[in-house]
C-alpha positions as CSV (number, residue, x, y, z in Angstrom):
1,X,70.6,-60.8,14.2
2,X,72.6,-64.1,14.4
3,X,69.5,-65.0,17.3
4,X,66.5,-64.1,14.5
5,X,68.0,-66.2,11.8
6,X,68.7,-68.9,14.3
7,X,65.2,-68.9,15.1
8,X,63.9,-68.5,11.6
9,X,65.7,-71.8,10.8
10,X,64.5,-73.5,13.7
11,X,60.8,-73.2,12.6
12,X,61.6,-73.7,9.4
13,X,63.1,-77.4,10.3
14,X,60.2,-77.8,12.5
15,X,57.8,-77.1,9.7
16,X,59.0,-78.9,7.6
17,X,59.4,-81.9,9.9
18,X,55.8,-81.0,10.7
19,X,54.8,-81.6,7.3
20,X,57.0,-84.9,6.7
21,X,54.8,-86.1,9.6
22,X,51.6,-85.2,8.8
23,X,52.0,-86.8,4.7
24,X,53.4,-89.9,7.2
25,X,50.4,-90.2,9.2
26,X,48.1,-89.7,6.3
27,X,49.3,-92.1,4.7
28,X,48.8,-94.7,7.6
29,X,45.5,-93.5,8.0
30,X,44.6,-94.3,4.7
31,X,46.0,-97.9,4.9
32,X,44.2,-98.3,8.3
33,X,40.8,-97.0,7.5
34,X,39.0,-99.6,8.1
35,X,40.4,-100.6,11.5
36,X,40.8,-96.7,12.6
37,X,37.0,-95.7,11.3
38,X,35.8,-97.8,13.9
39,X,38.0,-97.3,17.1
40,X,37.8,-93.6,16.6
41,X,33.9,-93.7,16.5
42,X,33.9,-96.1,19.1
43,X,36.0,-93.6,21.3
44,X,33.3,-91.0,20.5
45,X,30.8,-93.1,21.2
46,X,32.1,-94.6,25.2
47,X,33.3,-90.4,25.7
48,X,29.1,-89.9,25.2
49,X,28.1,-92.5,27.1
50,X,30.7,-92.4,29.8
51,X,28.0,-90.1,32.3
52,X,25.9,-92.7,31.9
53,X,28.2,-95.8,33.5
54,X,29.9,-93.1,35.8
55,X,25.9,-91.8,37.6
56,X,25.3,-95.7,37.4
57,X,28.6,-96.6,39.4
58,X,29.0,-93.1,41.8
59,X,25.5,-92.1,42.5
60,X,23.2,-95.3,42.3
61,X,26.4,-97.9,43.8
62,X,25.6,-100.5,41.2
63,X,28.9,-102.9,40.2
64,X,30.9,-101.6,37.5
65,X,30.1,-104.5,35.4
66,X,26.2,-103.9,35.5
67,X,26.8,-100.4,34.7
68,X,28.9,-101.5,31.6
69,X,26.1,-103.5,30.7
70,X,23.1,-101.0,30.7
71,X,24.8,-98.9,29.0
72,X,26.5,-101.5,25.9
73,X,22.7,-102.4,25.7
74,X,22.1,-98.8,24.5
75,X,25.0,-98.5,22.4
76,X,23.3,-101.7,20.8
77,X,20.1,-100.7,20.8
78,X,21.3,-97.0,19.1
79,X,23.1,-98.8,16.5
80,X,20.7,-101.8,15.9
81,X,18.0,-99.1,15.3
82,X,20.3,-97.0,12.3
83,X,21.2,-100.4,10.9
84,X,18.0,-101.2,10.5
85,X,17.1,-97.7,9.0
86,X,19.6,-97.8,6.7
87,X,18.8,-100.9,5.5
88,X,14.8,-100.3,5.2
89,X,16.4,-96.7,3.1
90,X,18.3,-99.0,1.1
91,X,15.3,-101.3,0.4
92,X,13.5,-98.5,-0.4
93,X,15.7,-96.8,-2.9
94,X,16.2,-100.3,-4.6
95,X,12.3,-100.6,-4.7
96,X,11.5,-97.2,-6.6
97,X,14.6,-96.8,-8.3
98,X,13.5,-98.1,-11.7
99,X,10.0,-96.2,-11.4
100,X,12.0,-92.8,-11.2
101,X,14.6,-93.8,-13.3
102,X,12.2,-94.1,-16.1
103,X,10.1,-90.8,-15.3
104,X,13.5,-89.0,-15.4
105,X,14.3,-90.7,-18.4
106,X,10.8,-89.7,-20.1
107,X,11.2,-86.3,-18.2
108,X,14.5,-86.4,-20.5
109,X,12.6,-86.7,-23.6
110,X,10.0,-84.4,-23.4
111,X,13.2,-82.1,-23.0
112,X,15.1,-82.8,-25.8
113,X,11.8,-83.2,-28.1
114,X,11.1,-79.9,-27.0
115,X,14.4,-78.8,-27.8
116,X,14.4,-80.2,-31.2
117,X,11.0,-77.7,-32.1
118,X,13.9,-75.0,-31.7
119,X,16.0,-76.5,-34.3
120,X,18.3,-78.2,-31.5
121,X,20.1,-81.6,-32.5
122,X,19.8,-83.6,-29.9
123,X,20.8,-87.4,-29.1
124,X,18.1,-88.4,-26.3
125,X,18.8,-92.4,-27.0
126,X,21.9,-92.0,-26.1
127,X,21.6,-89.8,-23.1
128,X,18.7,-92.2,-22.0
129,X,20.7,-95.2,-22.5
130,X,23.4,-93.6,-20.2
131,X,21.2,-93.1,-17.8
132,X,20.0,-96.7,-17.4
133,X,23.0,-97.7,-17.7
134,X,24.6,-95.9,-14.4
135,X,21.3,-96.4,-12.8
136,X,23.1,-100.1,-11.6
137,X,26.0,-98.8,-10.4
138,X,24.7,-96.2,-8.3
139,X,22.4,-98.5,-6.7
140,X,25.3,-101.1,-5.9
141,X,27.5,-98.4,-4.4
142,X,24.7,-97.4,-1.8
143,X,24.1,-101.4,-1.4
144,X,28.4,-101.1,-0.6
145,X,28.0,-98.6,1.6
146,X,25.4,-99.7,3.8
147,X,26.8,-102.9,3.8
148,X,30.2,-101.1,4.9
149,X,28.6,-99.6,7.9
150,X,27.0,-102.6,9.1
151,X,30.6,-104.6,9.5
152,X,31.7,-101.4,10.7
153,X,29.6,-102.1,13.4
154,X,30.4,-104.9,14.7
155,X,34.0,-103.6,15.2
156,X,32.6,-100.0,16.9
157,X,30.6,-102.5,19.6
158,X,33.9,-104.4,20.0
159,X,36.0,-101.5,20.6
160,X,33.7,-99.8,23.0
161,X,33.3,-103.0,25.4
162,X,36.9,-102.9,25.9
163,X,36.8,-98.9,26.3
164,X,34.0,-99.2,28.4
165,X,35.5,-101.8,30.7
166,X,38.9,-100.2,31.0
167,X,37.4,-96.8,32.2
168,X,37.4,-96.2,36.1
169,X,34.0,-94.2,37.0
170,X,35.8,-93.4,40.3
171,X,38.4,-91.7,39.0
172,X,38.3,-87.6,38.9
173,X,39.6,-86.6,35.4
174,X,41.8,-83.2,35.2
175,X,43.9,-81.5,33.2
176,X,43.8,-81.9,29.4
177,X,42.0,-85.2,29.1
178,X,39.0,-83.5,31.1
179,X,39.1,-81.0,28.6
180,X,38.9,-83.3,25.8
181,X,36.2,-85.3,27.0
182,X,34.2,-82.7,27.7
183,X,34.5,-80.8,24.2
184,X,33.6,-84.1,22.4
185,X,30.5,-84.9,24.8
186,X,29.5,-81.5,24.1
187,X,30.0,-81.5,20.6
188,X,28.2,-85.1,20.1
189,X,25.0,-84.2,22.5
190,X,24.4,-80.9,21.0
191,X,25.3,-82.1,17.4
192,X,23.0,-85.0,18.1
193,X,19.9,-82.3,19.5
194,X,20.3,-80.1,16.9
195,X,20.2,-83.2,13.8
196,X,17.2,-84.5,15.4
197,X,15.2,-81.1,15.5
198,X,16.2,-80.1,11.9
199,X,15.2,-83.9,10.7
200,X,11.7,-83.9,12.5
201,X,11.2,-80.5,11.2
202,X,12.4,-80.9,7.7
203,X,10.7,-84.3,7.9
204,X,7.2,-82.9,9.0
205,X,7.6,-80.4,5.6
206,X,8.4,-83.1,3.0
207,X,5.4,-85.2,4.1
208,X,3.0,-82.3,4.0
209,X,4.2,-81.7,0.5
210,X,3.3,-85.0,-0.4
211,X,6.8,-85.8,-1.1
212,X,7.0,-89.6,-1.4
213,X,10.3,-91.0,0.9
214,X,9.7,-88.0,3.1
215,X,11.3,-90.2,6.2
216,X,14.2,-91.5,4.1
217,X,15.5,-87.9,3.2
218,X,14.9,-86.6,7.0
219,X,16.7,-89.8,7.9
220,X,19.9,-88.2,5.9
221,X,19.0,-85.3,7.1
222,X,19.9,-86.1,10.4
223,X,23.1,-88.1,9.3
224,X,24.3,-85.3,7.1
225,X,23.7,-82.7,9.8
226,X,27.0,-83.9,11.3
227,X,28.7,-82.3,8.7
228,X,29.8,-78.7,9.2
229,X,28.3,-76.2,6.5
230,X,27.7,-78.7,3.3
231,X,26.1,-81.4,5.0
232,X,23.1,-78.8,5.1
233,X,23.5,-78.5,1.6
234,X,23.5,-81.2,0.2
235,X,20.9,-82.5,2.7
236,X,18.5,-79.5,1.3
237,X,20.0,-80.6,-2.5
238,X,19.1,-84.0,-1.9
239,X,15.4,-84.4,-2.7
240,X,15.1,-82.3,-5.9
241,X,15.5,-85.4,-8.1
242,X,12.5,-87.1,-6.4
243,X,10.4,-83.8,-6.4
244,X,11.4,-83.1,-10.1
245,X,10.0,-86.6,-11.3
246,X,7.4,-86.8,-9.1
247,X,5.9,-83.2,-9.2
248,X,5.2,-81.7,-12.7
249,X,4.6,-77.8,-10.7
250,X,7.4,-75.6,-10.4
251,X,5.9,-74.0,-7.5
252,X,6.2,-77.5,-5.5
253,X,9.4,-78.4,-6.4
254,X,10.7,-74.9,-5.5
255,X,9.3,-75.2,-2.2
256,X,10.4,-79.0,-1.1
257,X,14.2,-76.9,-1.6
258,X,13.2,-73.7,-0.1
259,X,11.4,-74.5,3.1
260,X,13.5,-77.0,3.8
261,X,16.5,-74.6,3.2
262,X,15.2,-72.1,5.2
263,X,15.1,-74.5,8.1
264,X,18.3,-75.3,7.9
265,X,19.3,-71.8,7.8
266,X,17.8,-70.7,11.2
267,X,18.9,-73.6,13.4
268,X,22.2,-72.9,11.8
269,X,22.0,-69.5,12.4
270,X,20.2,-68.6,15.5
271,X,19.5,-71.5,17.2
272,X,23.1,-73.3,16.9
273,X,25.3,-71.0,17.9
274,X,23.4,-70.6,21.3
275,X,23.5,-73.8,22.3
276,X,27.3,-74.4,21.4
277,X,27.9,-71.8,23.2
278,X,31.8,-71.4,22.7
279,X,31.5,-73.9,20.3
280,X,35.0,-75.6,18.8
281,X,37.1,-73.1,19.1
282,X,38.1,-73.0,15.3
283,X,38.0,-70.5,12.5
284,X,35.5,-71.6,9.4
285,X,38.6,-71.7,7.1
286,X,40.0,-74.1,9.6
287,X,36.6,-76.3,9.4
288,X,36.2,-76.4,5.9
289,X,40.0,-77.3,5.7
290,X,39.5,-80.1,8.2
291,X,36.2,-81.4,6.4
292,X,38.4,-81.3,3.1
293,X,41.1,-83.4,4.7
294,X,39.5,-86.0,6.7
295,X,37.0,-86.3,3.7
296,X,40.0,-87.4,1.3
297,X,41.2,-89.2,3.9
298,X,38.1,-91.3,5.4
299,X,35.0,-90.4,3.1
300,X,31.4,-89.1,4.5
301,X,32.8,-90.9,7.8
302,X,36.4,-88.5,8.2
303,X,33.6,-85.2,7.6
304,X,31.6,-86.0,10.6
305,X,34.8,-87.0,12.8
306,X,36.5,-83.9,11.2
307,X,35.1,-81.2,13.9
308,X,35.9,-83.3,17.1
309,X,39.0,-84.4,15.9
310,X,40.3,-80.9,15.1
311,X,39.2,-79.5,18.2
312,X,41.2,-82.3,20.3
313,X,44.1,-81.4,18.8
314,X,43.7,-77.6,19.1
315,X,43.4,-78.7,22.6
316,X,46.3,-80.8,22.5
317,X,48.5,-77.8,20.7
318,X,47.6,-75.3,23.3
319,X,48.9,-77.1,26.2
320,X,52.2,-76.7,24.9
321,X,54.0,-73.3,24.6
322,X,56.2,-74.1,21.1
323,X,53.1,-75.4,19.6
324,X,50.8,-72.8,21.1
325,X,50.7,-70.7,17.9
326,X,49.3,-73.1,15.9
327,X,46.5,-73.9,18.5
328,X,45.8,-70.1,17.7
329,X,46.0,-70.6,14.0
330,X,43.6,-73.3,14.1
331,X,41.1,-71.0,16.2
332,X,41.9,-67.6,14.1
333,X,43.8,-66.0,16.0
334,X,47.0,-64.6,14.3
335,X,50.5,-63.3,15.8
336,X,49.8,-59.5,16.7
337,X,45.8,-59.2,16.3
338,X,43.7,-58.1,18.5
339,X,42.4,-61.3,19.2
340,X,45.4,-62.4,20.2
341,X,46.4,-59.4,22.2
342,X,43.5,-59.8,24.3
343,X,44.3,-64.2,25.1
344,X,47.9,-62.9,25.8
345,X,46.4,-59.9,28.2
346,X,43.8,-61.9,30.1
347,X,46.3,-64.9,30.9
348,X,49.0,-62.6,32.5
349,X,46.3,-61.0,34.5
């Protein structure tokens, strides 16, 4: 009995030491954002390209500092080609942004006129003024955040010459850092397949519709793709203000939301799951949890780092017998389900 309570208070200090730590660390995170945004992408990014300095170094004999090279000239040239994307979106939502905004507006108007035939009292001046008047704002936040992501930039190359350069192609990873690299690559490559199909595809739709910006929104479509469950969403969401002031049929705005829902649905559904094959490792609570937290924490940015950042330290709990449970948490499994019955069966055999 005296062993049971002695345990109980064990966890109980260790929980709550747990959570001292974690409010700790969030709050450094926070504070560090804009130094930690781009060192953590930049680790991503050299754990993707890694393959390609290691075949350049192991298989072709080429120096070590070539191999850096070739493969920082890709990083650049990936990263020079979304900067430039998401500046020429940026130009472009700046460039029709008063058109719509004054459709919407009259779109408003015909509303509340209509409204006011059924003996509704209405303020559409007002509403309308609002509307112009946030119009601004929400323009110079997207200016902010594309700006944001350019310096960003320049701190993810720096970090991943220094990663790049301090990695040893020669050397045979094991262990637990082999089994984090390889669940990140995995993650990021398949992630990266699977945006780029649903962007070409929901791209090809939008432009048949006649949608105008068809290649801006399958541009965020493959950005928001990186986000577990509501990047699809809001990705599908995200053209229905275009569509509404642009199409005047209820049939064609219904479909610029439906078609490109339902492709989201079946890569999500059927195609997805096959090529993660075991995927993460983590339960959907855990993923929505994780895209909650990093989101506070880190913005649009902390959702798409959420997944691979969760799994590492899944990976990192489950090498460690006292923090093994929680490893099993984070993937679903609780104490005493069959789930777990069957782990605990297959590693003693």
């Amino acid at each position: 009995m005296d062993g049971d309570l002695r345990n109980e208070q064990t966890w109980l200090a260790v929980g709550s030491l747990m959570i001292l730590a974690t409010v700790a660390l969030a709050t450094a995170l926070v504070y560090t954002r804009d130094v930690m945004i781009p060192f953590v992408l930049a680790i991503f990014i050299t754990t993707a390209v890694a393959p390609v300095v290691d075949v350049q170094v192991t298989r072709l004999r080429l120096p070590g500092w070539f191999a850096v090279v070739t493969t920082l000239f890709l990083v650049l040239v990936a990263l020079a080609l979304m900067g430039v994307v998401l500046i020429m979106a940026v130009q472009a939502i700046v460039r029709v942004a008063n058109q719509y905004s004054e459709q919407v507006i009259k779109l408003t108007d015909q509303l509340f006129e209509e409204l006011k035939t059924h003996n509704i009292q209405v303020e559409p001046s007002r509403i309308s003024a609002e509307l112009e008047a946030r119009l601004p704002g929400v323009i110079s936040q997207t200016v902010g955040t594309a700006t944001t992501f350019v310096a960003h930039g320049f701190l993810i190359v720096f970090f991943v010459i220094f990663l790049l350069l301090g990695r040893h192609p020669l050397l045979k990873r094991t262990g637990i850092y082999a089994d984090i690299e390889s669940t990140i690559r995995s993650y990021i490559t398949t992630m990266t397949a699977l945006s780029a199909m649903t962007s070409v595809l929901v791209g090809i739709v939008l432009w048949a519709l006649g949608l105008q910006m068809a290649w801006l929104f399958a541009f965020l479509v493959f950005l928001l793709c990186y986000i577990p469950n509501i990047g699809s969403i809001i990705a599908t969401i995200l053209p229905v203000p275009v569509a509404v002031a642009q199409f005047h049929d209820p049939w064609m705005i219904l479909a610029t939301v439906a078609i490109p829902g339902a492709i989201h649905m079946t890569i999500g559904n059927f195609v997805a799951p096959k090529m993660m094959g075991r995927g993460m490792e983590l339960h959907p609570v855990t993923v929505l949890l994780a895209l909650a937290f990093w989101g506070l924490l880190w913005g649009i940015v902390g959702m798409v780092l959420a997944m691979p950042i969760v799994a590492t330290l899944r990976i990192i709990l489950a090498r460690f017998s006292t923090t093994r449970p929680l490893a099993n948490l984070l993937a679903g499994q609780l104490p005493g389900t069959d789930a777990d019955v069957t782990t605990l069966t297959a590693e003693i055999s």
